[in-house]
C-alpha positions as CSV (number, residue, x, y, z in Angstrom):
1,X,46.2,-11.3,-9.1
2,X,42.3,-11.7,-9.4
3,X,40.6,-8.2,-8.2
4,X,36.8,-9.0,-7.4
5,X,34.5,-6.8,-9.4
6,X,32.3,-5.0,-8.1
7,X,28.5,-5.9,-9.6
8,X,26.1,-3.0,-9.4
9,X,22.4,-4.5,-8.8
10,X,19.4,-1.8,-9.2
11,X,16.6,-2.1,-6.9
12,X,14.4,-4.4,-7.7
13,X,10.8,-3.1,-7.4
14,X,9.8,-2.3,-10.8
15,X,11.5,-5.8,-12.6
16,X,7.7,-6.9,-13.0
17,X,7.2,-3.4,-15.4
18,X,10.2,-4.2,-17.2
19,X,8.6,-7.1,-18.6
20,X,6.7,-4.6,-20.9
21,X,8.3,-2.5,-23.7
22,X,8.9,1.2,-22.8
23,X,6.1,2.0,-25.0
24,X,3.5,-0.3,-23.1
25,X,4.6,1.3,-19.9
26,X,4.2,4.7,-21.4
27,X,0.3,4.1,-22.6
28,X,-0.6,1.9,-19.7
29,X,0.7,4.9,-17.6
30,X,-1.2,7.7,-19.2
31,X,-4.4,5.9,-19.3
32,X,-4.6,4.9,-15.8
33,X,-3.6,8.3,-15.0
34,X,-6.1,10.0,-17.5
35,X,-8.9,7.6,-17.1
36,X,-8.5,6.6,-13.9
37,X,-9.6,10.3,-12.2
38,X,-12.4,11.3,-15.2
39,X,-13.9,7.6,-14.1
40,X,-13.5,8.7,-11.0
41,X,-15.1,12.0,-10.6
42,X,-17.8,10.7,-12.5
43,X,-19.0,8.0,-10.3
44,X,-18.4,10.3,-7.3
45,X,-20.4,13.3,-9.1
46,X,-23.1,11.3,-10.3
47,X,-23.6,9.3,-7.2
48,X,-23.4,12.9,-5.3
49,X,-25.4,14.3,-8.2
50,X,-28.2,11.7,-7.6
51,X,-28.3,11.7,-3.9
52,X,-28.9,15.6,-4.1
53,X,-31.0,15.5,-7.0
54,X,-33.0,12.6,-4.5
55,X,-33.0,14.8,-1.5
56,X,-34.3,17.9,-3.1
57,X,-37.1,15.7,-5.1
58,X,-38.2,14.1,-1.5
59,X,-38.4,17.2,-0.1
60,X,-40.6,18.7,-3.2
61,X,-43.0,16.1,-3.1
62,X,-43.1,16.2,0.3
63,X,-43.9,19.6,0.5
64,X,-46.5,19.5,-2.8
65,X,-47.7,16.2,-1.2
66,X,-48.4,18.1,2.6
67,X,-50.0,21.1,0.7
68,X,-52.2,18.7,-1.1
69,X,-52.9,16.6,1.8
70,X,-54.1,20.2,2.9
71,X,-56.1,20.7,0.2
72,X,-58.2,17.2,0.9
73,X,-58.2,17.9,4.3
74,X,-60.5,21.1,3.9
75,X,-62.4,19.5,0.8
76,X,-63.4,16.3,3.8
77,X,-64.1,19.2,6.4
78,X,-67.1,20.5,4.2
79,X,-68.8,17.1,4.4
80,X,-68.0,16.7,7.8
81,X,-69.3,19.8,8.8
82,X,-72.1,18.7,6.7
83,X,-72.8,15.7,8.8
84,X,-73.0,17.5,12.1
85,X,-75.8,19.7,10.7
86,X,-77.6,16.7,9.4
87,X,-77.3,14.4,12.7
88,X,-78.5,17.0,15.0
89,X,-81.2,18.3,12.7
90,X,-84.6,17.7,14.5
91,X,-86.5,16.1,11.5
92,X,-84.0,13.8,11.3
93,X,-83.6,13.0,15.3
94,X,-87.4,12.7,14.8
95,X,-87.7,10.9,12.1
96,X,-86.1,8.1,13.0
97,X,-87.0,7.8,16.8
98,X,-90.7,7.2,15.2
99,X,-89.1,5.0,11.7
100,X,-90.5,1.6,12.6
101,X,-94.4,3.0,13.0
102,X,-93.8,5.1,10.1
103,X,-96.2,4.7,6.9
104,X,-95.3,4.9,3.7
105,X,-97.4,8.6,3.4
106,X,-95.5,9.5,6.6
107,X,-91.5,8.9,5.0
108,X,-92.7,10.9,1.5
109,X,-93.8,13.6,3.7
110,X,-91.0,13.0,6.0
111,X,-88.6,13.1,3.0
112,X,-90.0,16.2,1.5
113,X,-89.8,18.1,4.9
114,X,-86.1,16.7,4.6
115,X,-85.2,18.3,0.9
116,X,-86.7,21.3,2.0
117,X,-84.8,22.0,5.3
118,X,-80.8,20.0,3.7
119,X,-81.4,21.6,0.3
120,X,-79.8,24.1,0.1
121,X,-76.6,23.1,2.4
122,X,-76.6,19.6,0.3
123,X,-76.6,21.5,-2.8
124,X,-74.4,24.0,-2.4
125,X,-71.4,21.0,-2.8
126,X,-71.0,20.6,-6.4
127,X,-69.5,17.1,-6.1
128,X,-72.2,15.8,-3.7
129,X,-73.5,12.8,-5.3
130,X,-75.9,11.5,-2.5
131,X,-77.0,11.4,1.4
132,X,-78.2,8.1,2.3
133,X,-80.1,8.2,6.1
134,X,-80.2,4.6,7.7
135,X,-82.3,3.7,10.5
136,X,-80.2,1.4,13.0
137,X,-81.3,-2.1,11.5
138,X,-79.9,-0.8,8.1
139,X,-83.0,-0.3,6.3
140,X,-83.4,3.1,4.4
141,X,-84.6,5.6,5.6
142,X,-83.8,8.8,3.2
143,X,-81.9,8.6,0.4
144,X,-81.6,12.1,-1.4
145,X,-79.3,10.1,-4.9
146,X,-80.0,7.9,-7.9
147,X,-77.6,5.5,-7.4
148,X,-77.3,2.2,-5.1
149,X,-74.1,0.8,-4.3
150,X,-74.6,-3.3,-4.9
151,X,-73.3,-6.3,-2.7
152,X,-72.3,-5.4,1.0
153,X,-70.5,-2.2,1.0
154,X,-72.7,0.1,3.0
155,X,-72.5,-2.7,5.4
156,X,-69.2,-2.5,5.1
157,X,-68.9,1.1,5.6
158,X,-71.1,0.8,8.5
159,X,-68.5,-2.1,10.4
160,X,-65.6,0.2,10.1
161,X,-67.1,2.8,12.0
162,X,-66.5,1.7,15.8
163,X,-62.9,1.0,14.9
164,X,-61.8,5.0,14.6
165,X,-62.1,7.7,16.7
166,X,-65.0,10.1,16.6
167,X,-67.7,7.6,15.1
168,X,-66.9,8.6,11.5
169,X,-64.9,7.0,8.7
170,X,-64.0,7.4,5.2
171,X,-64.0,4.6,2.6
172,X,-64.2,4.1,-1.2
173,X,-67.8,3.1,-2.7
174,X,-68.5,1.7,-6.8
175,X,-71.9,2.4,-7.6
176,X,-74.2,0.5,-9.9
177,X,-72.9,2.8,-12.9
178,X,-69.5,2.0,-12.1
179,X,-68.4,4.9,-10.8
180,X,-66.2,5.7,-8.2
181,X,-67.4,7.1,-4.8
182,X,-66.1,8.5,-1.5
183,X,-68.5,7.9,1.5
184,X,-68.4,9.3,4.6
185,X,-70.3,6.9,7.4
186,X,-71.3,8.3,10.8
187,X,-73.3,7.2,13.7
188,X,-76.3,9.1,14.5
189,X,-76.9,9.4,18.2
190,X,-80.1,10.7,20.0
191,X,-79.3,14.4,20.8
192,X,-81.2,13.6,24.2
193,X,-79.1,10.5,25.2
194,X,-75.6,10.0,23.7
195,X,-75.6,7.0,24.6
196,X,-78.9,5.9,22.2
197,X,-78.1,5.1,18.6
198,X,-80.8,6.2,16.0
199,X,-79.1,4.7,12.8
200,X,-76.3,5.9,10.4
201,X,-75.5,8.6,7.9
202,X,-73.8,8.3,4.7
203,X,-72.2,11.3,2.4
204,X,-71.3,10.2,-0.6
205,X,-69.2,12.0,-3.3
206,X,-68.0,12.2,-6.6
207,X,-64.7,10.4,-6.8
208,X,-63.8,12.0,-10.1
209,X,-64.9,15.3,-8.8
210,X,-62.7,15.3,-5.7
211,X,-59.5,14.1,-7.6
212,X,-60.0,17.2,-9.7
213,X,-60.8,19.3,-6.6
214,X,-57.9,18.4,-4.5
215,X,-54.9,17.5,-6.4
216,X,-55.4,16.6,-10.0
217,X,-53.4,19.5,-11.0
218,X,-50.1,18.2,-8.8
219,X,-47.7,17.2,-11.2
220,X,-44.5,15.1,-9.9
221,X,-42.5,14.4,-13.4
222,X,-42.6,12.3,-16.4
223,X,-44.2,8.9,-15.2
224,X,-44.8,10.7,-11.5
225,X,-48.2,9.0,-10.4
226,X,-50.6,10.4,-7.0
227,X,-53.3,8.5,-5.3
228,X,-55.0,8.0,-2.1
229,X,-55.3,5.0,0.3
230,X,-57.3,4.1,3.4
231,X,-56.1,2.5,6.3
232,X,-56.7,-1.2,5.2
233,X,-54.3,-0.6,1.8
234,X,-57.3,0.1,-0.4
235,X,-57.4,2.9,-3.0
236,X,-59.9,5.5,-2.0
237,X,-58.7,8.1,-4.9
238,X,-56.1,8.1,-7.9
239,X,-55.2,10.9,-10.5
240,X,-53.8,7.6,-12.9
241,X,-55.9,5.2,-14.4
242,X,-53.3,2.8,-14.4
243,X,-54.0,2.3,-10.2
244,X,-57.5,1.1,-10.2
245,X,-59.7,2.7,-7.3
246,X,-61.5,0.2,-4.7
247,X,-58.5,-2.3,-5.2
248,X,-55.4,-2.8,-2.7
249,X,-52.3,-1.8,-5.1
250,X,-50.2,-4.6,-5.8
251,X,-47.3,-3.3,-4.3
252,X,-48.2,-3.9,-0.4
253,X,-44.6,-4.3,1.0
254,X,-45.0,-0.4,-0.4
255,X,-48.0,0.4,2.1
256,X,-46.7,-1.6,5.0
257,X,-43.6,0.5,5.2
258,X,-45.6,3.7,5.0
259,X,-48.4,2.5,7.8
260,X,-45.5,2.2,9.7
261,X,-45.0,5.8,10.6
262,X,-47.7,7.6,9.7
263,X,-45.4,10.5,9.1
264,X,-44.3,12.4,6.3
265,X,-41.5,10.3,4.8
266,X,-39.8,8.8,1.5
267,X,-37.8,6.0,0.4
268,X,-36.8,4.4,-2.6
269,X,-38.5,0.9,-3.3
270,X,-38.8,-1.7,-6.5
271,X,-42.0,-1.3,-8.6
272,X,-42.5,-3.7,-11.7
273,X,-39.0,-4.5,-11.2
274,X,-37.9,-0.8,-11.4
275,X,-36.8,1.8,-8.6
276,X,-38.9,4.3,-7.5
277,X,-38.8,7.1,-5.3
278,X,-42.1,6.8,-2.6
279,X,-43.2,9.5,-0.8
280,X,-46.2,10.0,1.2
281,X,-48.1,11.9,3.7
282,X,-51.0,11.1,6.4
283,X,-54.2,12.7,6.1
284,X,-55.5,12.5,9.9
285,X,-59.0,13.3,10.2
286,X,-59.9,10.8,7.6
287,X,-56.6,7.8,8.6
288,X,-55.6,8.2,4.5
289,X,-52.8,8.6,3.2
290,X,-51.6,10.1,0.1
291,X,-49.0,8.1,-1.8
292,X,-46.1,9.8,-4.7
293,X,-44.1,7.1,-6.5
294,X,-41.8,9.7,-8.6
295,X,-39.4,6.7,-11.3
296,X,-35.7,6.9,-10.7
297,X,-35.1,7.2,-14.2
298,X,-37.3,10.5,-14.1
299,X,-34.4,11.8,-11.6
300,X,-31.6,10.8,-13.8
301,X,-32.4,11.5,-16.7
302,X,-30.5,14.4,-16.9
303,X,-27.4,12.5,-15.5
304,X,-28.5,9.9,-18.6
305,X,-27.2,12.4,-20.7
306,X,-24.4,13.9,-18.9
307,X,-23.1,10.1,-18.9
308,X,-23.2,10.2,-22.9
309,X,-21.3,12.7,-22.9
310,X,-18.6,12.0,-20.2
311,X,-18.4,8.7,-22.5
312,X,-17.4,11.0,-25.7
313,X,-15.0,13.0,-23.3
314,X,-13.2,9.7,-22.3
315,X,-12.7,8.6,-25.8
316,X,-11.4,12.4,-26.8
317,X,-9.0,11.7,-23.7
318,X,-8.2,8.5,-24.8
319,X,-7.2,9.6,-28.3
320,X,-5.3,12.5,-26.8
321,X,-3.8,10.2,-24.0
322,X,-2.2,8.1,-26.8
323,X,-0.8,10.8,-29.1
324,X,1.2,12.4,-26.0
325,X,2.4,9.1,-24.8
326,X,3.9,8.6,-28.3
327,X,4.8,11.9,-28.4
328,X,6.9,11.4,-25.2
329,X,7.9,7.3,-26.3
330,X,10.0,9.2,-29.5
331,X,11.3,11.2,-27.2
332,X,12.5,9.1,-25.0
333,X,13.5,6.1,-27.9
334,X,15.1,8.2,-30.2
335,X,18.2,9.2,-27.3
336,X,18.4,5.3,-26.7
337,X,18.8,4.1,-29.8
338,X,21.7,6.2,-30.7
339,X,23.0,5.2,-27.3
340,X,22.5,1.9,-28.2
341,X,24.3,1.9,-31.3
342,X,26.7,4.1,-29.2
343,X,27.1,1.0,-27.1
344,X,27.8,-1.3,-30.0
345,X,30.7,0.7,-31.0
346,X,32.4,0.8,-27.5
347,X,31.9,-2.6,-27.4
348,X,34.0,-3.5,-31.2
349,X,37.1,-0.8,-29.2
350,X,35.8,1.2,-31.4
351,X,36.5,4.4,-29.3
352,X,36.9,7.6,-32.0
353,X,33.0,8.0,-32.1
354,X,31.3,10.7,-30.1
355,X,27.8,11.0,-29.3
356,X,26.6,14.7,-28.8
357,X,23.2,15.0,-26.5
358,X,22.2,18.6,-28.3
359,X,22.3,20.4,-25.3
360,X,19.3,18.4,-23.9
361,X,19.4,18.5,-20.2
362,X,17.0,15.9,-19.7
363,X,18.2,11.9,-18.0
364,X,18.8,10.9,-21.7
365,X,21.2,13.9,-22.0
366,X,22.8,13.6,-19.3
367,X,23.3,9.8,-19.7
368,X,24.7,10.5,-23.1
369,X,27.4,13.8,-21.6
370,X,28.7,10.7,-18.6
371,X,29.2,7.8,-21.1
372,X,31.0,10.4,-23.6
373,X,33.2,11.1,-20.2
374,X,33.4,7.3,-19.9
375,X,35.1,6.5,-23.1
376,X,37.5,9.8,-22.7
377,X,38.1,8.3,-19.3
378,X,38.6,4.8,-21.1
379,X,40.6,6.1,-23.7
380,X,42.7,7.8,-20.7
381,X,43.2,4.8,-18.9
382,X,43.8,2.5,-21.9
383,X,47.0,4.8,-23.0
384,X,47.7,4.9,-19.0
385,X,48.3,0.8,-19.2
386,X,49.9,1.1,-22.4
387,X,52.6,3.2,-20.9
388,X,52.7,1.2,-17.5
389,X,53.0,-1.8,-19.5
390,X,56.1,-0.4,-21.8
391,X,58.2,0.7,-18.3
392,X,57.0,-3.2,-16.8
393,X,58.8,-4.5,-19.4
394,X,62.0,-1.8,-19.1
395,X,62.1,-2.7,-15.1
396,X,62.2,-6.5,-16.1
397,X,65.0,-6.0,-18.2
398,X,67.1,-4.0,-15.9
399,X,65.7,-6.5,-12.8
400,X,67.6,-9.3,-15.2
401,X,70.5,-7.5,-15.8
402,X,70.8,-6.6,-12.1
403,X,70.4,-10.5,-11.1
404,X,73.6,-10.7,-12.7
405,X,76.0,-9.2,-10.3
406,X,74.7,-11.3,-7.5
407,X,75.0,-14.4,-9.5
408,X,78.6,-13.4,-10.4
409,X,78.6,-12.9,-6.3
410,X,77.6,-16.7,-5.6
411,X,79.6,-17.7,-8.2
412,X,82.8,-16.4,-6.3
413,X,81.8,-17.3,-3.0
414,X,80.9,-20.6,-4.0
415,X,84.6,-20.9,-5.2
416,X,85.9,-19.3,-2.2
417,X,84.2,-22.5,-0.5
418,X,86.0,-25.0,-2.5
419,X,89.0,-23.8,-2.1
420,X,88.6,-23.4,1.9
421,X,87.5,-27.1,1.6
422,X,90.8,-27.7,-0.4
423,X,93.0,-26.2,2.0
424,X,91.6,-28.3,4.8
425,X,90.0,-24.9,6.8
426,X,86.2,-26.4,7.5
427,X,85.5,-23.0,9.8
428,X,85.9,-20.9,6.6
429,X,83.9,-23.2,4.5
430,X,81.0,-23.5,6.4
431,X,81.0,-19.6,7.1
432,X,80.7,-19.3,3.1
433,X,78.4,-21.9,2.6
434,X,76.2,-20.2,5.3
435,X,77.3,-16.7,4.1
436,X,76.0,-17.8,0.5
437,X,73.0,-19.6,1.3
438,X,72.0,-16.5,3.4
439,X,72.6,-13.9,0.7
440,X,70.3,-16.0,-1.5
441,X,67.9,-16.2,0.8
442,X,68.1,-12.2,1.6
443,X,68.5,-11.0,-2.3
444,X,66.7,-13.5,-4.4
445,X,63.9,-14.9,-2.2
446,X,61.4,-11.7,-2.4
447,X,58.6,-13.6,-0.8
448,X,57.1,-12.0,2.4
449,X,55.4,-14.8,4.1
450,X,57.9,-18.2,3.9
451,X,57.6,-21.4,5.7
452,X,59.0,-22.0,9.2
453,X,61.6,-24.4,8.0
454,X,63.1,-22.1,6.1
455,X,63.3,-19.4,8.8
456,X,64.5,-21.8,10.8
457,X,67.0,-22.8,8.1
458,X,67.9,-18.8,7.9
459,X,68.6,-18.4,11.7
460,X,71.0,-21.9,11.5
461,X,73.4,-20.1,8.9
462,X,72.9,-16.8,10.6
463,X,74.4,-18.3,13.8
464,X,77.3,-20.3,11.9
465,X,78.3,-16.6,10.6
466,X,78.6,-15.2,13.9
467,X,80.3,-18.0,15.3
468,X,83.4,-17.2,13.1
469,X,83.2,-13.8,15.2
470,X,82.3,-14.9,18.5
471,X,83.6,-18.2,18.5
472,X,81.4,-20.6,21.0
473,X,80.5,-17.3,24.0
474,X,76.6,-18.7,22.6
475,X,74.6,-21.9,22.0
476,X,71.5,-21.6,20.0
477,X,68.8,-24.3,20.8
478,X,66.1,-24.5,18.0
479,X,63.4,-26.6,19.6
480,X,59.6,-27.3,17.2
481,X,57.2,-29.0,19.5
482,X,55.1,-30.8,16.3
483,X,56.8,-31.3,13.1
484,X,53.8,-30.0,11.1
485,X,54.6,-26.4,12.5
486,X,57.6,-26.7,9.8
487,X,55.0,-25.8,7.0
488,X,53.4,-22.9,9.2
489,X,53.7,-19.5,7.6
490,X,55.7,-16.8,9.1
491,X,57.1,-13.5,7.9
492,X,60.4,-13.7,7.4
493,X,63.8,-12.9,9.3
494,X,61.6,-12.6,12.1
495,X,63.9,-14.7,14.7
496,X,67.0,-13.4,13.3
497,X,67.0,-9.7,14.4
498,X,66.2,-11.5,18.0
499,X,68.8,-13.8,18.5
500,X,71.2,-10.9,16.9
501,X,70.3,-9.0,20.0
502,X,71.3,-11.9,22.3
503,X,74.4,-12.6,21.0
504,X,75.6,-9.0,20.4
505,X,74.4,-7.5,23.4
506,X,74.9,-10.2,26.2
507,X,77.8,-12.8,24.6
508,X,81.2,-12.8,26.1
509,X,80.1,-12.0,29.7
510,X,83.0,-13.2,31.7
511,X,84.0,-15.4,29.5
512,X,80.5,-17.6,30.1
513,X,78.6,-19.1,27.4
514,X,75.0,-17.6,26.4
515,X,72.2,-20.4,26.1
516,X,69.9,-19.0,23.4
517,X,66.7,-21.0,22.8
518,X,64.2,-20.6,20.1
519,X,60.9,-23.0,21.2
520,X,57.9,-22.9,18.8
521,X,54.9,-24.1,19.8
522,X,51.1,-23.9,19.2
523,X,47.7,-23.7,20.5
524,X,44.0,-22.5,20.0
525,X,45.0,-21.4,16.3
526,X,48.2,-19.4,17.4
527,X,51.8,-20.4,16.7
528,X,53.9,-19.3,19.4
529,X,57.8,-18.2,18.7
530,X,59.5,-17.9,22.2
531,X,63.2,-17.0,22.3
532,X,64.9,-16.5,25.3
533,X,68.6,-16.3,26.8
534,X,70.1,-16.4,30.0
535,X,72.5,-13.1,29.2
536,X,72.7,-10.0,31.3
537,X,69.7,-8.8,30.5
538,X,68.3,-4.8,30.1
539,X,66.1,-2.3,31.5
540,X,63.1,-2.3,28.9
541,X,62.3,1.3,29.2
542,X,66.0,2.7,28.8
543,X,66.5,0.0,26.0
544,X,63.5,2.0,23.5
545,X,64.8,5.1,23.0
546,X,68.3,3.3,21.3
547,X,65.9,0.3,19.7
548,X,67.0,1.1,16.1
549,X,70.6,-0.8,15.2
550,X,72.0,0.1,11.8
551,X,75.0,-2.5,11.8
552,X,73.3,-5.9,11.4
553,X,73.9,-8.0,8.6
554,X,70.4,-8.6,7.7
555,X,69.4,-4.4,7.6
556,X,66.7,-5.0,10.0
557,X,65.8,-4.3,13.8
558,X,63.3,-5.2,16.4
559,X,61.3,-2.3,15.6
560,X,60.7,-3.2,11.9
561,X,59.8,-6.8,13.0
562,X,57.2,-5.7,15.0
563,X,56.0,-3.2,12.1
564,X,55.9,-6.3,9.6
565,X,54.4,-8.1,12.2
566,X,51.4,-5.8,13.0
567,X,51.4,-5.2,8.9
568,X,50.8,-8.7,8.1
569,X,48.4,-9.8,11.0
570,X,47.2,-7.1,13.2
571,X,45.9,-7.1,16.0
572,X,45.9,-9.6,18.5
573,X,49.2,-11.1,17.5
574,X,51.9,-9.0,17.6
575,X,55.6,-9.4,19.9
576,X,56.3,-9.0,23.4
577,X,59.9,-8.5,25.1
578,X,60.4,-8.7,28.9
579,X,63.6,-8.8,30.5
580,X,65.4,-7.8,33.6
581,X,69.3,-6.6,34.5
582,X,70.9,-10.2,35.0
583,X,68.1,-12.1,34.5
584,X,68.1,-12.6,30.7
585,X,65.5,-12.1,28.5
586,X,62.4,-13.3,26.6
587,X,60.7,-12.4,23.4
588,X,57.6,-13.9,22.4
589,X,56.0,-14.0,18.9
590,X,51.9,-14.6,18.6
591,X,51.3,-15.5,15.2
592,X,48.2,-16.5,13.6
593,X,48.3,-20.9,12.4
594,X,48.4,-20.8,9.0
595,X,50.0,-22.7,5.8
596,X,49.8,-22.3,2.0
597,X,46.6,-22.3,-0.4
598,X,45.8,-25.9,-0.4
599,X,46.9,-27.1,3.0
600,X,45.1,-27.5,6.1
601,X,45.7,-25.6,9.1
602,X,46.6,-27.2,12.2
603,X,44.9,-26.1,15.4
């Protein structure tokens, strides 16, 4: 008999992995999980490490820048208090009321009158480089300096004035020396009518000077550069010579983000294609604004080097990485090679060897303690058959020594019947014949399920048998409604037990004969096995507690038919009996339609 075998299939999520040798797995494993959080925490620390490190630097140069914007603030204020004291001063209100009838005698004494009553205010300023007086058709009037200032840009000064509040501005100058200057322009008004412009007053100071008085010393890191810029994106003042004064700095995306606001404020920005750090601060009372550009890789530098060395770390890991996964591969190889070679043994029978796992209590260990279990089990079960197999072969030789006496029984009932046929006495011989084919059937046929025809063939010779007993008190009717229901599978002596019933319990009933009919029939998949008699019938439920008869001839009662029945097919075939006092009775068989391997059912 073929048993199926069971086939035990692992899961198959990691089959992709398996591609790889153990080893592989093992270093692929231990750098991804040593690498994989170092890389980790490094971008997150240095990204963190950066933003803070950003933060803290806007808000220093914020801070140093607002201080310093302070500091410029109160160097302008001098100047500007300055320039009240000189527009209001009478010589000068004066002066130029009567400047168009003025002779030349007139302005020297005019100017000397000036020196003597500004001096000592004008020269108090150390970085006071001249005070220029203009009448309002832009011819001079008193100029206290050495220098001029070439091209248009007092003119220029002078336009920029009505555009701010308070009639004053603040603009860069270059003198005929080439140096730089810081001007101060304001509008000189009669003091009698506000409304009367007189002409225009300049200040001008000592670029250089005021870098060095203001915030010269402010230092914002390696490559950290300061200047100052007007409203119109022109450089007014710079502590770097690389950012020429007078010019608009190259970078004007730069100043159009910071005129934006005209609020303290920073941001990071791209400056001869690298990234700086801009922060800046307005200067009110003269619309400037001072500009820090601090280079990103000033703030990182630091991280520069803590990024060498988290490169050394990972390589130290990485070494370290690979001698523990070898460390844990020979640990984990060594146990399977023996097992392997383990394996190859059990596979050539050869079942003597033992494999110790050293007290290891690891998988591998206890891998090794259940296939040494295995072969003891194997070993167990292979002297088990052996034995099993020694008492088959004892049970066929007794089963063929018993076959004997039955054969020796044929023998003599098959001479029984020739010499009943000899003697003339066909009621005899057909009662052996019957007798003999049914013994056959019942002793040497051990096969459970056997066609209908031969069930048939059983119940035929079963009722020849009892007609030598009961003479004709019954008449059995066999009736097949298709002949292909003769090759239909049935367990057997399931009619006989039946019709035993029927002819025991209801024959010889005032002398009338019992009709006893077996119709099979079949439908939906079912075959059908009705028998029924016309006898006196029986009360069902009185009937069940005496079910059991232990004087047939074929050893077998209703109640072990319906046993075999329910063994063999279950549920829902099975047998059902109904009868009533002098009514008969009727049995009926549900079995399922079925033939041998290799024939078709019928339906």
């Amino acid at each position: 008999m073929n048993v199926p075998r069971n086939t035990f299939k692992p899961p198959d999520r990691a089959s992709y992995l398996r591609r790889f040798s153990i080893k592989n797995r093992l270093l692929g494993a231990f750098f991804i999980t040593s690498l994989l959080p170092v890389i980790f925490v490094t971008l997150y620390s240095n990204v963190r490490y950066e933003e803070s490190i950003s933060d803290k630097l806007s808000a220093f140069s914020l801070q140093v820048l607002s201080e310093s914007a302070v500091n410029v603030s109160r160097e302008l204020a001098q100047y500007e208090t300055l320039s009240e004291s000189i527009i209001v001063n009478k010589e000068i209100q004066s002066g130029l009321m009567q400047a168009d009838s003025m002779t030349d005698y007139e302005r020297n004494e005019f100017q000397t009158r000036i020196n003597n009553d500004l001096g000592e205010q004008v020269f108090r300023l150390s970085n006071l480089s001249n005070v220029v007086v203009l009448t309002e058709g832009l011819d001079p009037f008193y100029d206290m300096g050495y220098e001029w200032y070439p091209g248009s840009q007092i003119e220029d000064s002078i336009k920029r004035i009505n555009q701010f509040s308070g009639n004053m501005t603040w603009n860069y100058l270059r003198s005929n020396r080439g140096t730089d200057k810081i001007a101060l322009s304001r509008v000189i008004f009669s003091a009698d009518n506000l409304n009367k412009k007189l002409g225009y007053l300049i200040i001008v100071i000592d670029g250089k000077v005021f870098t060095r008085n203001t915030y010269e010393h402010v230092d914002l890191g390696t490559g950290g550069k300061l200047y100052i810029v007007d409203g119109f994106g022109t450089v007014v003042s710079s502590a770097d010579p690389g950012i020429p004064q007078g010019t608009r700095y190259q970078q004007q995306d730069v100043f159009a983000k910071i005129v934006k606001g005209k609020t303290n404020q920073s941001f990071y920005t791209q400056m001869d294609d690298k990234k700086v750090l801009v922060t800046n601060t307005y200067i009110r009372s003269a619309d400037w604004y001072m500009v820090g550009l601090i280079p990103h890789s000033f703030i990182v530098s630091e991280l520069l080097e803590i990024r060498g060395n988290l490169l050394y770390i990972s390589v130290f890991i990485l070494l370290l990485t690979t001698i523990m996964a070898m460390w844990v591969y020979r640990s984990i190889i060594t146990p399977m090679r023996e097992l392997l070679q383990y394996a190859k043994h059990i596979k050539l029978g050869q079942l003597d060897f033992t494999l110790s796992s050293g007290n290891t209590s690891d998988e591998m260990g206890k891998l090794t303690d259940t296939i040494d279990q295995m072969v003891a089990r194997l070993k167990q079960l292979i002297y088990q058959v052996e034995i099993e197999q020694k008492a088959k072969r004892d049970a066929e030789l007794n089963m063929l020594q018993a076959q004997i006496n039955p054969h020796f029984l044929f023998n003599t009932l098959n001479s029984l019947r020739w010499s009943a046929m000899m003697s003339g006495n066909s009621i005899v011989e057909e009662g052996i014949a019957s007798l003999s084919e049914l013994l056959h059937n019942t002793i040497l046929d051990q096969e459970e399920m056997i066609p209908l025809r031969k069930e048939i063939d059983n119940l035929l010779h079963y009722a020849v048998i009892q007609r030598i007993r009961y003479g004709q008190s019954f008449d059995l009717n066999c009736i097949v409604e298709q002949e292909e229901l003769y090759e239909c599978l049935v367990p057997r002596f399931i009619l006989q037990p039946i019709v035993e019933n029927s002819i025991i319990h209801t024959g010889g009933i005032e002398g009338r004969m019992v009709q006893i009919s077996v119709r099979i029939s079949s439908g939906e998949g079912i075959l059908q096995l009705t028998v029924s008699d016309n006898g006196k019938g029986f009360d069902i439920k009185e009937v069940q507690l005496r079910r059991h008869s232990d004087n047939k001839l074929s050893g077998i009662g209703i109640v072990n038919v319906e046993e075999r029945i329910r063994m063999h097919v279950g549920e829902p075939y099975g047998m059902v009996t109904t009868s009533e006092p002098s009514k008969g009775t009727v049995t009926v068989i549900r079995l399922p339609l079925q033939r041998k391997e290799g024939e078709s059912d019928y339906v």
